[in-house]
Structures are given as structure tokens and as C-alpha cells.
C-alpha positions as CSV (number, residue, x, y, z in Angstrom):
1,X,62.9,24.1,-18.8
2,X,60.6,21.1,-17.6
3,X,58.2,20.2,-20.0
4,X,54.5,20.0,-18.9
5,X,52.2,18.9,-21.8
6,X,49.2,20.5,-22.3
7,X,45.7,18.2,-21.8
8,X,43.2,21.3,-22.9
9,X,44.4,21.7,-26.9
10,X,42.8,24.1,-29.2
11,X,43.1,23.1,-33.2
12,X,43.7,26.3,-35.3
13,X,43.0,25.5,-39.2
14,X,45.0,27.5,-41.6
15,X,43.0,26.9,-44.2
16,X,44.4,28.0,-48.0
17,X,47.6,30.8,-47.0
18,X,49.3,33.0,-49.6
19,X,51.8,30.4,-51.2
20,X,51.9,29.0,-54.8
21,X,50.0,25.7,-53.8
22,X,46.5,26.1,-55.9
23,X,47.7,24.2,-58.4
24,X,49.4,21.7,-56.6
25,X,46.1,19.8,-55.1
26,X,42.2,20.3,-55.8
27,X,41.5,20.9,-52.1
28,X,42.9,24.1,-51.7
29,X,40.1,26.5,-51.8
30,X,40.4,29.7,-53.8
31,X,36.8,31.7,-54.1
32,X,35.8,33.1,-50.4
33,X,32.9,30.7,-51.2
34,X,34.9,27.5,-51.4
35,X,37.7,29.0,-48.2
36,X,34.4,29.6,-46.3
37,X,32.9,26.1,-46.7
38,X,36.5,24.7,-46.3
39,X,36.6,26.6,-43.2
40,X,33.2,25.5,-41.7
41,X,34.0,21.9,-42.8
42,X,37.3,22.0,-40.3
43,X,35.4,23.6,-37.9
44,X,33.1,20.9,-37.7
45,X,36.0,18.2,-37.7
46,X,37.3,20.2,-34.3
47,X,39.2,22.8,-35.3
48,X,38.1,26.0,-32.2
49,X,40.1,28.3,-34.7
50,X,39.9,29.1,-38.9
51,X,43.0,31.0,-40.1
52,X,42.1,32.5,-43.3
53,X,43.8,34.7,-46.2
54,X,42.0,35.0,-49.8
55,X,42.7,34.2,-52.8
56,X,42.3,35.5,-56.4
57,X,38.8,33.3,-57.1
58,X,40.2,32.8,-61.1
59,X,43.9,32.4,-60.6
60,X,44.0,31.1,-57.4
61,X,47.0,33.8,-56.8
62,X,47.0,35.6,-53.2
63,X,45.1,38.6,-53.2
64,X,44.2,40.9,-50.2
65,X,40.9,42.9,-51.5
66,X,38.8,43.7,-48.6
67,X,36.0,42.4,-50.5
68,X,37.2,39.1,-50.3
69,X,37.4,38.8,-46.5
70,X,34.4,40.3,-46.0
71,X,32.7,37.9,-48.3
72,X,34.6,34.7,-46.5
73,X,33.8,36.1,-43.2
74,X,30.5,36.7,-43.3
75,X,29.8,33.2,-45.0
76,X,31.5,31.6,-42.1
77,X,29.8,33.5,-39.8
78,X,26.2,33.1,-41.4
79,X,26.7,29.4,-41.1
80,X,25.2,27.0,-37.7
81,X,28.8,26.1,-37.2
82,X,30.9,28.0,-34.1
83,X,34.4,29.0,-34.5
84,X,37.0,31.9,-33.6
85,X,37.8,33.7,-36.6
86,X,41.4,34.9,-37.2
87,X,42.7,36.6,-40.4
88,X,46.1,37.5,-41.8
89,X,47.9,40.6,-41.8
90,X,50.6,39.5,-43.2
91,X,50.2,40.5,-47.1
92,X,51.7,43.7,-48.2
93,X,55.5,43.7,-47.3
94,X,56.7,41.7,-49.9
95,X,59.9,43.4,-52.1
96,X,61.1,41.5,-55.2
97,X,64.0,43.3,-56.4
98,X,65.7,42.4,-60.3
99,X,68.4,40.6,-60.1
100,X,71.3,41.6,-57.3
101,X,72.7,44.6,-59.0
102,X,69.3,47.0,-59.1
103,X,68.5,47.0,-55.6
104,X,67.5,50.5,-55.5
105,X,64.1,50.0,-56.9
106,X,61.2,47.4,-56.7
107,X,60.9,44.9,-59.3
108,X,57.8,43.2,-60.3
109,X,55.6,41.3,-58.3
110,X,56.2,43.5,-55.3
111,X,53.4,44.2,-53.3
112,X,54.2,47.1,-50.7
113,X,51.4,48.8,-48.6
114,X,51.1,51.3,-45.8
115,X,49.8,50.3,-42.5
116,X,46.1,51.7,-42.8
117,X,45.8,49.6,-46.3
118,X,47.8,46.4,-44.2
119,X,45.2,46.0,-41.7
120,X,41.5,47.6,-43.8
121,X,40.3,44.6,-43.6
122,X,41.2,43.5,-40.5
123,X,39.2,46.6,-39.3
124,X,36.5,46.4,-41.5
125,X,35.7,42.8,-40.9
126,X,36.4,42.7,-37.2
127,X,38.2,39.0,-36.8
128,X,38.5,37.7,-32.9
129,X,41.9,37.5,-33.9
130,X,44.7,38.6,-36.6
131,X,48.3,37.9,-36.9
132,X,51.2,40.3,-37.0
133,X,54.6,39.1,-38.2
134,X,56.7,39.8,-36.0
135,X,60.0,40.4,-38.4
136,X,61.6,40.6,-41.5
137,X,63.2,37.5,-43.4
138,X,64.3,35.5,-46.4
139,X,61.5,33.1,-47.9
140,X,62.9,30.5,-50.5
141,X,59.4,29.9,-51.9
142,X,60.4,32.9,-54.4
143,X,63.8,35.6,-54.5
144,X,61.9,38.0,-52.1
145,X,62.1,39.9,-48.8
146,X,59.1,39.4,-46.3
147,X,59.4,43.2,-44.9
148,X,57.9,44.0,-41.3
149,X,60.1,46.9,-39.2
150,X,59.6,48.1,-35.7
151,X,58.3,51.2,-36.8
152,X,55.9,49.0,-39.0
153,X,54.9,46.5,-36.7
154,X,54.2,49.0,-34.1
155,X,51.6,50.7,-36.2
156,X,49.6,48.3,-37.5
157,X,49.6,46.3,-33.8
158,X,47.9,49.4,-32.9
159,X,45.4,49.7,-35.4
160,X,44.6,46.3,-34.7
161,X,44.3,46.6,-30.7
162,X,42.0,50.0,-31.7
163,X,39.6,47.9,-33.5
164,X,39.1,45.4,-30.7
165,X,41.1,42.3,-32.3
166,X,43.2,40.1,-30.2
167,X,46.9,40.3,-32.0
168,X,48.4,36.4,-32.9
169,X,52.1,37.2,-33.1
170,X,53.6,34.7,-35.7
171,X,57.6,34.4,-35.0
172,X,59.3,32.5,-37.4
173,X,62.7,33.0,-35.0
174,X,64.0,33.5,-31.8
175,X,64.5,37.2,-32.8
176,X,61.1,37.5,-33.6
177,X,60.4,36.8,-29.7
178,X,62.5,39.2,-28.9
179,X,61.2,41.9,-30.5
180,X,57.4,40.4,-30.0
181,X,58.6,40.6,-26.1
182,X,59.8,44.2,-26.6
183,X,56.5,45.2,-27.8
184,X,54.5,43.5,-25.1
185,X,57.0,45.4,-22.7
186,X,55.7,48.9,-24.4
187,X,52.1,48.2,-24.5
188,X,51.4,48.1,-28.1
189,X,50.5,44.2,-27.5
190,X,48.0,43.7,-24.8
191,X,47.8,41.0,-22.5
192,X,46.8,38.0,-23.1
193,X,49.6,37.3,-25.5
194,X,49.1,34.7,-28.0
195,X,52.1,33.7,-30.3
196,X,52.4,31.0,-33.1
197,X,55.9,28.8,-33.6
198,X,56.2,28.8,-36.9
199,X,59.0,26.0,-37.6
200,X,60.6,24.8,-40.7
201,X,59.6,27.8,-42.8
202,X,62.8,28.5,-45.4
203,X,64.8,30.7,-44.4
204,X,63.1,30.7,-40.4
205,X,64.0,28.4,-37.7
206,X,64.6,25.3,-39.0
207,X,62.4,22.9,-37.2
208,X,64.6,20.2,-35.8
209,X,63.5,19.6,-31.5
210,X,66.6,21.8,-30.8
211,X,65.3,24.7,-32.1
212,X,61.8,23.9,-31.4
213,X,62.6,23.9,-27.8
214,X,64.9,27.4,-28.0
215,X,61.8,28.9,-29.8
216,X,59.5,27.6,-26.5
217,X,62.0,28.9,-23.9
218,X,62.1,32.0,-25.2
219,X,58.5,32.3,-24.8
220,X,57.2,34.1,-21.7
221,X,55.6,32.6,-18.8
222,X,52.1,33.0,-19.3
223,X,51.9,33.9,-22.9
224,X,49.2,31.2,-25.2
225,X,51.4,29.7,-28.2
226,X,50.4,27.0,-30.6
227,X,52.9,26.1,-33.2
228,X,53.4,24.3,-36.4
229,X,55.6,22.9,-38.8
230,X,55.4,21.9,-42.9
231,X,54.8,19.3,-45.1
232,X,55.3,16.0,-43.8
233,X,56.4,17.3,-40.5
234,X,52.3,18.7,-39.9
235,X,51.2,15.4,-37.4
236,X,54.9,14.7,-35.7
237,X,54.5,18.8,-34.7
238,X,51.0,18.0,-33.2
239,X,52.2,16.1,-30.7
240,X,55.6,18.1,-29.9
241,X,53.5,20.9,-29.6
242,X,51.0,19.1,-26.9
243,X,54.0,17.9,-25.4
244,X,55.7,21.3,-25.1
245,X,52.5,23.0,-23.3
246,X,51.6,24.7,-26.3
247,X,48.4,23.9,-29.0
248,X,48.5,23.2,-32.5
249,X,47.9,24.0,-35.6
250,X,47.1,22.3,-39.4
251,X,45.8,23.0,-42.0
252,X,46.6,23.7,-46.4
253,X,48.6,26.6,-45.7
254,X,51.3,24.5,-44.2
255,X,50.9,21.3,-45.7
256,X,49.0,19.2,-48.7
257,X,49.3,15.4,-47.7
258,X,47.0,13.6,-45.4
259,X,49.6,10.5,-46.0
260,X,52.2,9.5,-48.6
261,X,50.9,10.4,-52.0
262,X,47.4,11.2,-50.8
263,X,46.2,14.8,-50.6
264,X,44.2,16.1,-48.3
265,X,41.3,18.6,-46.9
266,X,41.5,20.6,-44.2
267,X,38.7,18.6,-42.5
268,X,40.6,15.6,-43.0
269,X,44.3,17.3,-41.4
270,X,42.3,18.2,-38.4
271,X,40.7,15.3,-38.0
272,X,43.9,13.7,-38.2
273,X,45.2,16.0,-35.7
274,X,42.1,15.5,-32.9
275,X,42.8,12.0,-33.3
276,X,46.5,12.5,-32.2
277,X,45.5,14.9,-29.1
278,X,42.8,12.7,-27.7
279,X,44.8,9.6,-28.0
280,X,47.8,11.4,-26.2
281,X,45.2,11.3,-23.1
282,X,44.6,15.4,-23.8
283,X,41.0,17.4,-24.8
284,X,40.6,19.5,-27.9
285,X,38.4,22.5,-26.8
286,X,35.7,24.4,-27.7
287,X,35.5,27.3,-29.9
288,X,33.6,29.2,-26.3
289,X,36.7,27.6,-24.7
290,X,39.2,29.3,-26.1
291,X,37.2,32.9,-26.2
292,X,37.1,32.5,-22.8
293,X,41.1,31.6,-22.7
294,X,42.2,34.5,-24.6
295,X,39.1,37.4,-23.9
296,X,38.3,37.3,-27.4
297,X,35.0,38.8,-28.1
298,X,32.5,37.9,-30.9
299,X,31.4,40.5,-33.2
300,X,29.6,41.7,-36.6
301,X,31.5,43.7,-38.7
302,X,31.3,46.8,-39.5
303,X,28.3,48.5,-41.8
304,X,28.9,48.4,-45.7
């Protein structure tokens, strides 16, 4: 397929994610208070979209109380700044099993909920946007099983589309497409289709160009994608994405380092990363840009 870059480039922030990185740099924000100012403080550096999950304000550890994203979301919201909000879905299928002999039965650490519990808070605190994993896989950040099955997937996309929020599909392979592409087929994802390329995540699609590109040919004409890759691989993916047709994203979630042996803020990764669109000759757009794009819709949530 013939590449056509893409010159009107919106910046999504993920801002703090669910991995074990609070205790790896001082930027990463734990309390809704500090993930909301982190997320206002990108949005003022460019970034048309905040990705946000919460975090245990004491421990730092991933947590997905309700009460948390409402807090952050109606901090971010309260503030003068403008940008698209768009909250995970993706806690709650994790299985941990002990050792590779028990494999009947949980082990600790395990965190497996149903799919009203999955997306409460995606209904409760009406985002523009959430994401939806769109599979099951290994992750080498711990022994565990990230668990998501059709039956699963098709549930909570429709809880999702019932409460008015546009669905970002987050495929981590090409079979993830697949299946994403199944669902469009059947209606439980509605037009217009947004999907992230998430590259280099262990054990997803590794994120050399080669499977980069596979992962971007197998996404449908007319479908919005950004994508993304880890660590010190954040900027080079910036400008594959553009390159690709497809817009970006940054952010603590994925990676700590602004350079070599200097952490970061999220502020400072999407400055870094408007810096590398506009000098590529492209635009990085507007948060009213990209409602328009996608037919988002800005709303309170719900009553308390």
C-alpha cells in the first residue's frame, strides 16, 4: 500500500496507565488530583486527546474505583483548558495463576470483573471516548493473562455505544484487527472507527517497520488510527506514524525518558512530539478538530 502521510495530526496523551512505573520517575501522577493537572498541563502543550486510568493515590498501584475517574474527570473538565477525554476499559481481565501446575484456579493478584463492573465508570463519567482491547495476550511486565473474549468484548462495546461514547479499539496484533473488523462487520462498533497501533508491547507485535506496516494494512479504508510504540522508540513512532496516514500518541503510560537519562512529563513528551509533527511540514489539531473528525460529543456526567 502507498503511503500518504498525514499533515492534520492529533496528539493523544496517555498520561500515567496501569503498569508498575510509579516508582520509577517522580512525574508519573498517582492522585486523580495530580493525573488531572498532568492531563491539563499536556493539553496545554497540544495534546487534542488525554488518555487516562487511575491510580491508588497512596501506593501508586492501578486501581479502577469509579470514584477515582470521576474525581480526575471532572477536575479536567472544570479547568479553562479544552481537550477530548478518553478513559480505559481495559482493567479487570487480568488472571495470575500459581505457578504452571494449578491452573484451575486464580492466584493472587487477579483482578476479574463482569462487563457491567468493566465499563461503571465509563458510564458514569461519560468520556468522548474509551478503549476496548480488542484480544487476549501474554504481557511480560508480570506472569499474567490480559483476558478479553468475543463474548466479552461484544458486551461491554455495547454498553459503551449505549452510553453515547465513541469506542478506541486498542490492537496490540494483526488478530486483534481481525476480530476489531468482525465486530464493526456486526454493528456492535459504530462508524466512525477509531483504532490505536499499539507496537512493541511484550508479548504483542513487536514494533520493527515490518510489522508496523502489516498492522497499517490491515486496517480498513476509512477507519481513524493513531499508534504508538515504548520506551525509547516513543519520538521515532511519531513520525512513522505521520508518515503512515495515521496520528500519534505519547505520553507516561508508554514511556519515562524525554532523552537519555532524563525523565520526563507528559507536557514535555508532547511538546516533544508537536515539535516533530510541525517540523515534518504537518498541523497538530485542535481538540474541536478532532470532535468534529470522529462525532464525538461533549458531555457532563451523569448525577451523583
Amino acid at each position: 500500500m502507498p503511503l500518504t502521510m498525514n499533515r492534520e495530526v492529533f496528539i493523544t496523551c496517555a498520561v500515567t496507565g496501569s503498569g508498575g512505573t510509579q516508582d520509577r520517575s517522580p512525574h508519573v501522577p498517582r492522585s486523580p488530583e495530580q493525573i488531572a493537572n498532568s492531563a491539563i498541563d499536556a493539553a496545554k502543550a497540544g495534546a487534542a486527546v488525554v488518555h487516562c486510568h487511575v491510580r491508588d493515590p497512596e501506593t501508586g498501584k492501578p486501581a479502577r474505583d469509579p470514584a477515582l475517574y470521576r474525581e480526575v474527570t471532572e477536575r479536567i473538565r472544570d479547568s479553562e483548558i479544552d481537550v477530548v477525554l478518553n478513559l480505559t476499559a481495559g482493567m479487570g481481565g487480568d488472571i495470575y495463576f500459581e505457578g504452571t501446575e494449578a491452573m484451575n484456579r486464580q492466584g493472587p493478584g487477579s483482578d476479574m470483573a463482569g462487563a457491567t463492573e468493566r465499563v461503571a465508570h465509563v458510564v458514569e463519567c461519560r468520556p468522548e471516548i474509551c478503549t476496548l482491547d480488542c484480544g487476549t495476550m501474554n504481557f511480560n511486565e508480570a506472569d499474567y493473562v490480559m483476558v478479553n473474549t468475543p463474548g466479552m468484548l461484544r458486551d461491554m462495546a455495547r454498553r459503551m455505544t449505549a452510553a453515547g461514547v465513541r469506542i478506541e479499539i486498542e490492537a496490540f496484533d494483526t488478530g486483534h484487527l481481525w476480530l476489531a473488523k468482525e465486530l464493526v462487520r456486526e454493528g456492535v462498533i459504530p462508524e466512525p472507527v477509531l483504532v490505536q497501533l499499539c507496537m512493541g508491547v511484550p508479548w504483542g507485535a513487536p514494533d520493527d517497520l515490518s510489522t508496523f506496516l502489516a498492522m497499517v494494512n490491515n486496517v480498513p479504508a476509512g477507519w481513524h488510527y493513531s499508534a504508538f510504540s515504548l520506551g525509547r522508540h516513543q519520538m521515532p513512532y511519531v513520525a512513522a506514524a505521520i508518515l503512515a496516514g495515521g496520528n500519534v500518541r505519547v505520553g507516561l503510560e508508554d514511556n519515562l525518558w524525554l532523552d537519555k537519562g532524563v525523565l520526563g512529563t507528559n507536557a514535555q513528551l508532547v511538546e516533544r512530539a508537536a515539535t516533530i509533527i510541525e517540523n515534518m511540514g504537518a498541523r497538530v489539531i485542535t481538540p474541536a478538530e478532532v470532535r468534529a473528525r470522529l462525532k464525538l460529543e461533549k458531555r457532563a456526567p451523569l448525577p451523583r
